[in-house]
Backbone as JSON Lines, residues from 0, in Angstrom:
{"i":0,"aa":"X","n":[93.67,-86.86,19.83],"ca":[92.6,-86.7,20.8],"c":[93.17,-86.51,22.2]}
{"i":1,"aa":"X","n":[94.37,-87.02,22.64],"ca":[94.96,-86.63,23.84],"c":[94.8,-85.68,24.37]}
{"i":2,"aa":"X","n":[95.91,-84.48,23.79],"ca":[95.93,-83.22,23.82],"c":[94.7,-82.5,23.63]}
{"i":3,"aa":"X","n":[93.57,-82.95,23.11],"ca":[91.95,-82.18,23.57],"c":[91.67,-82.6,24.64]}
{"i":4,"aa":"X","n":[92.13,-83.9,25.08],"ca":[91.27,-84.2,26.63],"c":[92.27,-83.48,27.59]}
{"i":5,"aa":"X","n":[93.02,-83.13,27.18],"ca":[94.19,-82.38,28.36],"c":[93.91,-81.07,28.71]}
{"i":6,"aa":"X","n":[93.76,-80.51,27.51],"ca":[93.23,-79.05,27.04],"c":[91.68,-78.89,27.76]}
{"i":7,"aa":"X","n":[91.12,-79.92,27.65],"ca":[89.47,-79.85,28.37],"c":[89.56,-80.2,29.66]}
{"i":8,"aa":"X","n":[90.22,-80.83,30.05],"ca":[90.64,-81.24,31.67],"c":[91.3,-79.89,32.39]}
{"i":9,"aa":"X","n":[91.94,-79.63,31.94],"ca":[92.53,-78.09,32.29],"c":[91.44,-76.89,32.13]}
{"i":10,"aa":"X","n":[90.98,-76.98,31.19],"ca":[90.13,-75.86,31.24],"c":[88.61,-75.92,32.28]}
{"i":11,"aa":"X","n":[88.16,-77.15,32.35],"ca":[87.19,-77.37,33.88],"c":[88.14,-77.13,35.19]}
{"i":12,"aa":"X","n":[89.06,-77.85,35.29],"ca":[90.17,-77.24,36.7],"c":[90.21,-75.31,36.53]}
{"i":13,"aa":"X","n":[90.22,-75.57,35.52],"ca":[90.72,-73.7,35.78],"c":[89.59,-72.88,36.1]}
{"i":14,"aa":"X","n":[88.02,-73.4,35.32],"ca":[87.15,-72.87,35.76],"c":[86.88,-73.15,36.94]}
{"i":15,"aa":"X","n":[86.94,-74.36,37.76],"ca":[86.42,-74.64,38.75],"c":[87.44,-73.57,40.04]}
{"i":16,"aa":"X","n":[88.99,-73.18,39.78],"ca":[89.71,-72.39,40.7],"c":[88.85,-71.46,40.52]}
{"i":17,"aa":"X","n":[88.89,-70.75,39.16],"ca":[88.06,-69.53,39.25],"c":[87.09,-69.02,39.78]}
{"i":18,"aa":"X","n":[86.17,-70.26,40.23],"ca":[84.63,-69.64,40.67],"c":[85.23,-70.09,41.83]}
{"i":19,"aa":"X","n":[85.81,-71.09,42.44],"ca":[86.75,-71.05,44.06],"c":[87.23,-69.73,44.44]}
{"i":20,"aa":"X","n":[87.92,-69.19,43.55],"ca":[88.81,-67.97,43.97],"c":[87.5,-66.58,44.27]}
{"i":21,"aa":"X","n":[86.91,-66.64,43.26],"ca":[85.78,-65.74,43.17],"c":[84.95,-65.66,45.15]}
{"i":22,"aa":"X","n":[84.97,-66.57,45.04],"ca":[84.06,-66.94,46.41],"c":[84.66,-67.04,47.33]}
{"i":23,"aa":"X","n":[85.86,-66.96,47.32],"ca":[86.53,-66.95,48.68],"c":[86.92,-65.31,48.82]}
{"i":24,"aa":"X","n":[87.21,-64.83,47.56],"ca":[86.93,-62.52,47.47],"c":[85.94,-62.64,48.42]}
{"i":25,"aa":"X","n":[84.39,-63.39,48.03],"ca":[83.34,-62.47,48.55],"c":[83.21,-63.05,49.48]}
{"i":26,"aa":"X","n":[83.76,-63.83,50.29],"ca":[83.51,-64.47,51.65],"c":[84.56,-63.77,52.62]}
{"i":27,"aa":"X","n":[85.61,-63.64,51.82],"ca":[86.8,-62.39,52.48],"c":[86.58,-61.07,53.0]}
{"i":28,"aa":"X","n":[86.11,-60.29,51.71],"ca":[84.92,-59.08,52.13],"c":[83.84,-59.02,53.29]}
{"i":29,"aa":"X","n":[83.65,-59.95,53.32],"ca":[83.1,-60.21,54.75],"c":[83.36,-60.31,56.07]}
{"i":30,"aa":"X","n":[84.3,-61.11,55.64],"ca":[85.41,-61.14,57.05],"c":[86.08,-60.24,57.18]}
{"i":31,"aa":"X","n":[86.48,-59.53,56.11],"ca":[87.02,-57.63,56.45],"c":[85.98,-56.58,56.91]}
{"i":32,"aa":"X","n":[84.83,-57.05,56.74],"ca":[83.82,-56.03,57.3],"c":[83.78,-56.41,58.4]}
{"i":33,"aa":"X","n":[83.77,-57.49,58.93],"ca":[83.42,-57.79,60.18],"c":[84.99,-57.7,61.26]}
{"i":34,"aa":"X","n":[86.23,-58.06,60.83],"ca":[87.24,-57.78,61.23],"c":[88.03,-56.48,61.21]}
{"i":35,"aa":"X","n":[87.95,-55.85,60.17],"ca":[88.89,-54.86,59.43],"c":[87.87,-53.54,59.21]}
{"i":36,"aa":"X","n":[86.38,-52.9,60.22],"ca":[85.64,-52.23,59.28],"c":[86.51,-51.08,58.44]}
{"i":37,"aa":"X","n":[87.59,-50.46,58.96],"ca":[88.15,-49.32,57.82],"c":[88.9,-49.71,56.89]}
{"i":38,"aa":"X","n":[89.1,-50.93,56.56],"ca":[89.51,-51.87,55.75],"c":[88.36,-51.44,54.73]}
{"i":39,"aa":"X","n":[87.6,-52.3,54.95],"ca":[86.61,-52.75,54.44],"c":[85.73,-51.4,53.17]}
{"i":40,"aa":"X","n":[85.87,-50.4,54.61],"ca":[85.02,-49.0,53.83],"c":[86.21,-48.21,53.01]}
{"i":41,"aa":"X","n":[87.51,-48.31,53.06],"ca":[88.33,-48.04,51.71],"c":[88.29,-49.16,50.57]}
{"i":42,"aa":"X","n":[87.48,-50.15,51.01],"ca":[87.61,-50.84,49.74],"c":[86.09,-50.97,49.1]}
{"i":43,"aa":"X","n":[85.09,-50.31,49.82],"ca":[84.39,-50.61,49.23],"c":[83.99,-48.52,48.8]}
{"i":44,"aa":"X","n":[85.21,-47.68,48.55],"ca":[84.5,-46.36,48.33],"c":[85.64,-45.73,47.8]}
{"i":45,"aa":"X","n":[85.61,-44.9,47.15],"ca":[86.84,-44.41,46.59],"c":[87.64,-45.07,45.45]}
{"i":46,"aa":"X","n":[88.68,-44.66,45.64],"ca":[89.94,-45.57,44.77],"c":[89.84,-47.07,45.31]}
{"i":47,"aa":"X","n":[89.41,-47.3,46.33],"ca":[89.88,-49.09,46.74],"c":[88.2,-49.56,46.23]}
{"i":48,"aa":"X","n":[87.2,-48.87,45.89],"ca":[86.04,-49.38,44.97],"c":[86.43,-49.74,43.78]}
{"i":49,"aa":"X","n":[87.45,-48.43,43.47],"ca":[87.26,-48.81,41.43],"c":[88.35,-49.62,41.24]}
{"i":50,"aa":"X","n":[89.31,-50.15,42.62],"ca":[90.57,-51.15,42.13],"c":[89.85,-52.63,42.45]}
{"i":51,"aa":"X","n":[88.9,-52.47,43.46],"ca":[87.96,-53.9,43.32],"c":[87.07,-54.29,42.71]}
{"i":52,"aa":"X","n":[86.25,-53.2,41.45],"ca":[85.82,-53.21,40.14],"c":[86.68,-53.69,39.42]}
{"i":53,"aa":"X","n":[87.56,-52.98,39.36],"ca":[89.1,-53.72,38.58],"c":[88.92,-54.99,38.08]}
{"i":54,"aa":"X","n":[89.7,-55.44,39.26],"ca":[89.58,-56.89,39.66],"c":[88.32,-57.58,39.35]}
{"i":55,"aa":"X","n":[87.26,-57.63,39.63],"ca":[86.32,-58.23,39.58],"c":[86.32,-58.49,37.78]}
{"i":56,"aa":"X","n":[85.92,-56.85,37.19],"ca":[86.33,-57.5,35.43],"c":[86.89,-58.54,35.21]}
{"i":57,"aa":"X","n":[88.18,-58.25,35.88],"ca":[89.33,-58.61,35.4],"c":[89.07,-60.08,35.52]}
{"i":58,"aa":"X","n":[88.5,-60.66,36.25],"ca":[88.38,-61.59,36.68],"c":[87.26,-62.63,35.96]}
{"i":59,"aa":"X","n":[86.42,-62.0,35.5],"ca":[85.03,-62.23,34.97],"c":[85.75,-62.67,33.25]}
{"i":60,"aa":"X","n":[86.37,-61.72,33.11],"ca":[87.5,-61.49,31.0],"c":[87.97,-62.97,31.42]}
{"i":61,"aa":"X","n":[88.4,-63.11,32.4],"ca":[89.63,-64.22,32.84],"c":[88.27,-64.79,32.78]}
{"i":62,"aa":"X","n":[87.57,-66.09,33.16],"ca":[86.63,-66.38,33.02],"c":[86.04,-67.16,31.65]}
{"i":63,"aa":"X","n":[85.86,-65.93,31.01],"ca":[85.21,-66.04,29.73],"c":[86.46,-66.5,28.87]}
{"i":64,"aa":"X","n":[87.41,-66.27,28.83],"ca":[88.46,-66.81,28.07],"c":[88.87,-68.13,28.17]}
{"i":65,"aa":"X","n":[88.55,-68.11,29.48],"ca":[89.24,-69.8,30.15],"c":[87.94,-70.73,29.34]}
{"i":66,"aa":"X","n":[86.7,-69.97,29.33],"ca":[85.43,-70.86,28.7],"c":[85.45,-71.11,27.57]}
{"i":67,"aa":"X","n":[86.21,-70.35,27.21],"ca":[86.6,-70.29,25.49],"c":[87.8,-70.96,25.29]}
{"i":68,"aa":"X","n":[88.39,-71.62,26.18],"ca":[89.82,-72.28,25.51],"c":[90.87,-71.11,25.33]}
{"i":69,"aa":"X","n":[90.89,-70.24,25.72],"ca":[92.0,-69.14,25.43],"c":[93.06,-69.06,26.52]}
{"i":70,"aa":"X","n":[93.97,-70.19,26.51],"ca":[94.43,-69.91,27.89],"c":[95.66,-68.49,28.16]}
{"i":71,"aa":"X","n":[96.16,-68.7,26.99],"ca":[97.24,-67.71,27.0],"c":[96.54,-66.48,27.57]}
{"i":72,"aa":"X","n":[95.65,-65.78,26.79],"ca":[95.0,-64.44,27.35],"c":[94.76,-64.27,28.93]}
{"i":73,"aa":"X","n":[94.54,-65.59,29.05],"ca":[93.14,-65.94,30.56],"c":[94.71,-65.54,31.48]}
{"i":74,"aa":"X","n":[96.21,-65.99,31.03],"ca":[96.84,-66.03,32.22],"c":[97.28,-64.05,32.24]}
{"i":75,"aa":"X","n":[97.03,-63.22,31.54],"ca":[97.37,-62.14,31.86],"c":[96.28,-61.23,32.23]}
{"i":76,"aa":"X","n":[95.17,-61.55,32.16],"ca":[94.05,-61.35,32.62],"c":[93.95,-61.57,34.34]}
{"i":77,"aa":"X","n":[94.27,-62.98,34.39],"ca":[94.07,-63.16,35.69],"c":[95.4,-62.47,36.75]}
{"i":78,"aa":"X","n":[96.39,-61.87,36.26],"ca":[97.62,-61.29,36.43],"c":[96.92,-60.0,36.8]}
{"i":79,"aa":"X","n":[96.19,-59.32,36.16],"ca":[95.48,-58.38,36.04],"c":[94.66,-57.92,37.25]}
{"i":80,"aa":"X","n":[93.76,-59.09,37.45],"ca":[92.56,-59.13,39.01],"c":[93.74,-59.31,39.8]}
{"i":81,"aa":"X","n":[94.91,-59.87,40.17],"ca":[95.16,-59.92,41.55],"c":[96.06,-58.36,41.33]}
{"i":82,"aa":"X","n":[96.88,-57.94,40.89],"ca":[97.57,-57.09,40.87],"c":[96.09,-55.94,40.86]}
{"i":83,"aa":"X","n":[95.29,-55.49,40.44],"ca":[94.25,-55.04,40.63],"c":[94.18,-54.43,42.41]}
{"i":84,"aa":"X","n":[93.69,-56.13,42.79],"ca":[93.12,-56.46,44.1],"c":[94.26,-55.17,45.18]}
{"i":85,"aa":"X","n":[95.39,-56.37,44.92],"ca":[96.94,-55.89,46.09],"c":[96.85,-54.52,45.49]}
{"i":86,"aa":"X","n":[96.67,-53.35,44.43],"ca":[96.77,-51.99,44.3],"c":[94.95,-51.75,45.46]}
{"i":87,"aa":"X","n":[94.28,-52.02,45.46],"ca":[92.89,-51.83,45.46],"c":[93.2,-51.71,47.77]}
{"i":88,"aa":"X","n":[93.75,-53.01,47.6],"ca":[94.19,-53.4,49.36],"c":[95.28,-51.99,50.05]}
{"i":89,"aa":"X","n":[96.45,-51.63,48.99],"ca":[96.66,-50.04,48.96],"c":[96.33,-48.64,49.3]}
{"i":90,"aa":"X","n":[95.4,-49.24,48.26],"ca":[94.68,-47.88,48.44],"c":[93.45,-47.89,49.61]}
{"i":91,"aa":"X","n":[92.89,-48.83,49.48],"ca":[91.81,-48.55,50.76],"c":[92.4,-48.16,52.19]}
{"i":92,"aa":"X","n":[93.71,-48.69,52.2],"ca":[94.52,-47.94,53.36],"c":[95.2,-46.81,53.68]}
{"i":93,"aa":"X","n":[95.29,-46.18,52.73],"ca":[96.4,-44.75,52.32],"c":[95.43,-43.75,53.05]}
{"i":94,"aa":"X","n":[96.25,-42.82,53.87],"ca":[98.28,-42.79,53.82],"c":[98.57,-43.39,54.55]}
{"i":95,"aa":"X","n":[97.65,-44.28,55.31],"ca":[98.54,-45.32,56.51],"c":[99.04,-46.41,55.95]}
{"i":96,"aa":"X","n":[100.34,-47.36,56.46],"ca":[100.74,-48.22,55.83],"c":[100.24,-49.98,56.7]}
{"i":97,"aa":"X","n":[100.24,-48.9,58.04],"ca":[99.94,-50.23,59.0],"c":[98.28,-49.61,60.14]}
{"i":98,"aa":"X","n":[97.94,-50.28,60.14],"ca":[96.38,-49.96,61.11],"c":[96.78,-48.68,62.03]}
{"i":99,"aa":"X","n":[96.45,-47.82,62.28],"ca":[97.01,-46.85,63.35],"c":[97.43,-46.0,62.79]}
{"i":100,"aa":"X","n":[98.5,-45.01,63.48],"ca":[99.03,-43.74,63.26],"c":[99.9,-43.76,62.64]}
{"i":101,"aa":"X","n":[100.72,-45.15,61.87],"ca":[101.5,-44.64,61.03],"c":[101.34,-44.53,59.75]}
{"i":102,"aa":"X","n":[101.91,-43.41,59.05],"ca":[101.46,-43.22,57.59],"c":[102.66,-43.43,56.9]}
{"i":103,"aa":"X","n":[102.09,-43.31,55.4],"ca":[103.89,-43.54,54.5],"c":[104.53,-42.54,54.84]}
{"i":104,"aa":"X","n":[104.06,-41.63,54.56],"ca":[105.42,-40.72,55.3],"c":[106.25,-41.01,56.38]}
{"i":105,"aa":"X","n":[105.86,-41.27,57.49],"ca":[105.67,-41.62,58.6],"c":[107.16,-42.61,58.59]}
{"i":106,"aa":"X","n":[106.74,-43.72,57.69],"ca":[107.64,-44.89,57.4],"c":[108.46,-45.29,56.66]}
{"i":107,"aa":"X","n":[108.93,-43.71,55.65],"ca":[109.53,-43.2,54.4],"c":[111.24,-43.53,55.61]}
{"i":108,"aa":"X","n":[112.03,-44.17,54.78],"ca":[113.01,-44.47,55.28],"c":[114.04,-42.89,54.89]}
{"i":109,"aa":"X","n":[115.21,-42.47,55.97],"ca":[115.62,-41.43,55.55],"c":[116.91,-41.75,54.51]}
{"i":110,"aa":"X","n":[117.13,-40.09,54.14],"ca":[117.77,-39.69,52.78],"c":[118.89,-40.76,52.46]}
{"i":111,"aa":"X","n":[119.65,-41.31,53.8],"ca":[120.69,-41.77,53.81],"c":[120.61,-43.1,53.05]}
{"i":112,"aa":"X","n":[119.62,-43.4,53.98],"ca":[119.02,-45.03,53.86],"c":[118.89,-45.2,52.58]}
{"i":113,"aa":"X","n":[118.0,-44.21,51.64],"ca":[117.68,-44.39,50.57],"c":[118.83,-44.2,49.73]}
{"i":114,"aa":"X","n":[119.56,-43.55,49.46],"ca":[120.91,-43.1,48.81],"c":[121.78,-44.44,48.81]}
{"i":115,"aa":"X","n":[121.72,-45.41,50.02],"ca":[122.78,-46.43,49.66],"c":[121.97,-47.49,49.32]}
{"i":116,"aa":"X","n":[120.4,-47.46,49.05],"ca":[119.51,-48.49,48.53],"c":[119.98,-48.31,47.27]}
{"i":117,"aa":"X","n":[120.11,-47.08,46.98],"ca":[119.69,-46.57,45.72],"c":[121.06,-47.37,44.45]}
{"i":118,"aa":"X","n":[121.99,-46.64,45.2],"ca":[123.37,-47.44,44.91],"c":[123.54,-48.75,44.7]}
{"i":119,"aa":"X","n":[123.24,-49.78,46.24],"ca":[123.21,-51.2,46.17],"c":[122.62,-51.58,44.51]}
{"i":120,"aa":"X","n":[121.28,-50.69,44.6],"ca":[120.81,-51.01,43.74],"c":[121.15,-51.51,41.97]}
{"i":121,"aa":"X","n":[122.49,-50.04,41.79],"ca":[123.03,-50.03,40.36],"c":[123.9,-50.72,40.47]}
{"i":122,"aa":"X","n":[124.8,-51.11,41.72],"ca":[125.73,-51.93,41.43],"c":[125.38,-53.43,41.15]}
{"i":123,"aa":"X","n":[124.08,-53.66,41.76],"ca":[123.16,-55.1,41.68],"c":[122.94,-55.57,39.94]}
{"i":124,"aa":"X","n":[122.32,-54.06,39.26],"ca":[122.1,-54.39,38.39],"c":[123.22,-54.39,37.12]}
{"i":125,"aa":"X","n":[124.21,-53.61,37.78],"ca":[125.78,-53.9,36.53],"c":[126.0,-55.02,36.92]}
{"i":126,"aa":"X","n":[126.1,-55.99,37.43],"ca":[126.26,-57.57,37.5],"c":[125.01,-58.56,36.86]}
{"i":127,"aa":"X","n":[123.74,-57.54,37.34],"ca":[123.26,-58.73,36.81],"c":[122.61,-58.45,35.27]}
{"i":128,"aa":"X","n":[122.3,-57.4,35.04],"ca":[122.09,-56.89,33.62],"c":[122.81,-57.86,32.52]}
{"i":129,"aa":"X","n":[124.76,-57.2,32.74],"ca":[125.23,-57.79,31.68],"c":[125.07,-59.86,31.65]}
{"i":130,"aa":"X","n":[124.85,-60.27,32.9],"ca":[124.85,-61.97,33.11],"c":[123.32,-62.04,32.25]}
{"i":131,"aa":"X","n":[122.27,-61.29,32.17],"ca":[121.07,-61.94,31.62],"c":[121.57,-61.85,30.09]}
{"i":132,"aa":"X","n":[122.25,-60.94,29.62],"ca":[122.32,-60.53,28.37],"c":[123.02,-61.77,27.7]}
{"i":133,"aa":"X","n":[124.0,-61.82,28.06],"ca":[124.72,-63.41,27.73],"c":[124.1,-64.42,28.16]}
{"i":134,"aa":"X","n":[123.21,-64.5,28.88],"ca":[122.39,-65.67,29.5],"c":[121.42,-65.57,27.78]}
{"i":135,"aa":"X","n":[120.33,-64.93,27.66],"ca":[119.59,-65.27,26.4],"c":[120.18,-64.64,25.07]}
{"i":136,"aa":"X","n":[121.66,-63.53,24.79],"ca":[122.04,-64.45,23.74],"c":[122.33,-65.9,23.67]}
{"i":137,"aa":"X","n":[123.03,-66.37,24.85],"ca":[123.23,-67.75,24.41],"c":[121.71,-69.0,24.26]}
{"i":138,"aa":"X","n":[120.94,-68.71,24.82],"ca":[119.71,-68.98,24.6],"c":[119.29,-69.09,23.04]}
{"i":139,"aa":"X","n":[119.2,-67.86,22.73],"ca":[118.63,-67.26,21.35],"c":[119.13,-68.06,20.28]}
{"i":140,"aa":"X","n":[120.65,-68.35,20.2],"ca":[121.48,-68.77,19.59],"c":[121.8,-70.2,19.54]}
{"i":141,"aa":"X","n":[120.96,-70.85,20.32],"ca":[120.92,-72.15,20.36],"c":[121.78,-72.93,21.04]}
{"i":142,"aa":"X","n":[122.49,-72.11,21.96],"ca":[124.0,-72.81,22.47],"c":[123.59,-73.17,23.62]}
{"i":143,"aa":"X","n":[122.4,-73.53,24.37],"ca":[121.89,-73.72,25.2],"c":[120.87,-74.8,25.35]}
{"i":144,"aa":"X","n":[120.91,-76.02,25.8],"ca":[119.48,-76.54,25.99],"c":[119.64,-77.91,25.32]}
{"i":145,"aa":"X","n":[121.01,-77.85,23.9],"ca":[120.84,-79.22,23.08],"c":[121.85,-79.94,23.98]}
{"i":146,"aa":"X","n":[121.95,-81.42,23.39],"ca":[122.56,-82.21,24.54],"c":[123.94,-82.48,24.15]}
{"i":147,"aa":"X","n":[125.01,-82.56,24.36],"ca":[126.26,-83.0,23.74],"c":[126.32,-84.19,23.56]}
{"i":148,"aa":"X","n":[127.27,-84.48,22.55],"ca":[127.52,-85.55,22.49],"c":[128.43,-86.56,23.85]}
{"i":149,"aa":"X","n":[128.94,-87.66,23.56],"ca":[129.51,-88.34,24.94],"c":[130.8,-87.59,24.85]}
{"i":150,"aa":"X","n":[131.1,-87.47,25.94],"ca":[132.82,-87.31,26.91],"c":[133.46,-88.12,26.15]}
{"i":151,"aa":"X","n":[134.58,-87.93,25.47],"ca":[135.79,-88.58,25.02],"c":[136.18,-89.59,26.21]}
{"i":152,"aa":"X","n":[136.49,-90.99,26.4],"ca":[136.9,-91.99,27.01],"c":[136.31,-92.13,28.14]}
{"i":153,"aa":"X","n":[134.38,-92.11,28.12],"ca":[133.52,-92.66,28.85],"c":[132.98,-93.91,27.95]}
{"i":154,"aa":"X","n":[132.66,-94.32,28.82],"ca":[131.61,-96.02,28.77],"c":[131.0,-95.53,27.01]}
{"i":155,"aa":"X","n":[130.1,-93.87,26.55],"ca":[129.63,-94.11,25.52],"c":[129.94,-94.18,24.01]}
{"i":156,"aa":"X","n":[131.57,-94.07,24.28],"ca":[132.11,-93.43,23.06],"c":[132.75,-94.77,22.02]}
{"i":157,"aa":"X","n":[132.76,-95.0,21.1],"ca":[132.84,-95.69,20.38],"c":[134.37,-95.38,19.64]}
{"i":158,"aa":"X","n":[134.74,-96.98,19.62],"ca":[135.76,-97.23,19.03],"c":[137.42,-97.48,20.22]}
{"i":159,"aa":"X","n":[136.38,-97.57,21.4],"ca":[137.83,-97.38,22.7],"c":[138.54,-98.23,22.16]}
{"i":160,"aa":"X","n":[139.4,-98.99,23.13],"ca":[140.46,-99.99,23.12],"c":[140.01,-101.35,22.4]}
């Protein structure tokens, strides 16, 4: 019976964020209309409409799952509405990146810049590629995680002097 009251305790907390989170969107939207209006009218027309439809589903699935005890689903669901949202916050701004005259283009870093990102980049990942690979074979394989036995000629080892 534990683990049901844990499972039911969690699942009222989660609903209760949910309809928190929900209401602080539509209290936000507000404060972007009233702060942000071209904010506001890319998100409420176009592409930044159907990425805050998105979200909203997304959010509602998340919801109904959490009501149902489904938590696993509920957490990629709710992965879903915010990544949604931040594409939706995107787009209601495009092609500008910042309020004003600058656009992505605008703020597109040059050829150079990008060429030694680009690089940093592969050399980042030949270090760290091959370290994950040996990181979860050894995982996989069990060589990870169990506890050893004691140190030879500590306090736990049996049979000292």
């Amino acid at each position: 019976a534990g683990e049901a009251e844990l499972a039911e305790a969690f699942r009222r907390r989660a609903l209760g964020a949910a309809v928190a989170a929900g209401a602080v969107a539509l209290g936000g939207l507000a404060v972007v209309n009233s702060d942000a209006p071209d904010l506001f009218d890319g998100l409420t027309s176009g592409l930044g409409l159907l990425a805050v439809i998105a979200s909203a589903l997304a959010g509602l699935v998340t919801i109904w799952l959490i009501a149902g005890g489904r938590f696993e689903p509920a957490r990629y669901t709710s992965a879903v509405a915010v990544g949604a949202i931040v594409a939706g916050w995107a787009l209601a701004q495009r092609p500008y990146v910042l309020p004003g005259e600058l656009t992505l283009h605008d703020a597109a870093a040059g050829q150079p810049t990008l060429i030694f990102t680009l690089v940093g980049v592969v050399f980042a990942l030949a270090i760290i590629v091959p370290s994950l690979v040996v990181l979860f074979r050894l995982k996989l394989e069990g060589r990870i995680g169990h506890q050893p036995g004691p140190i030879a000629g500590t306090a736990g080892e049996e049979g000292g002097r």
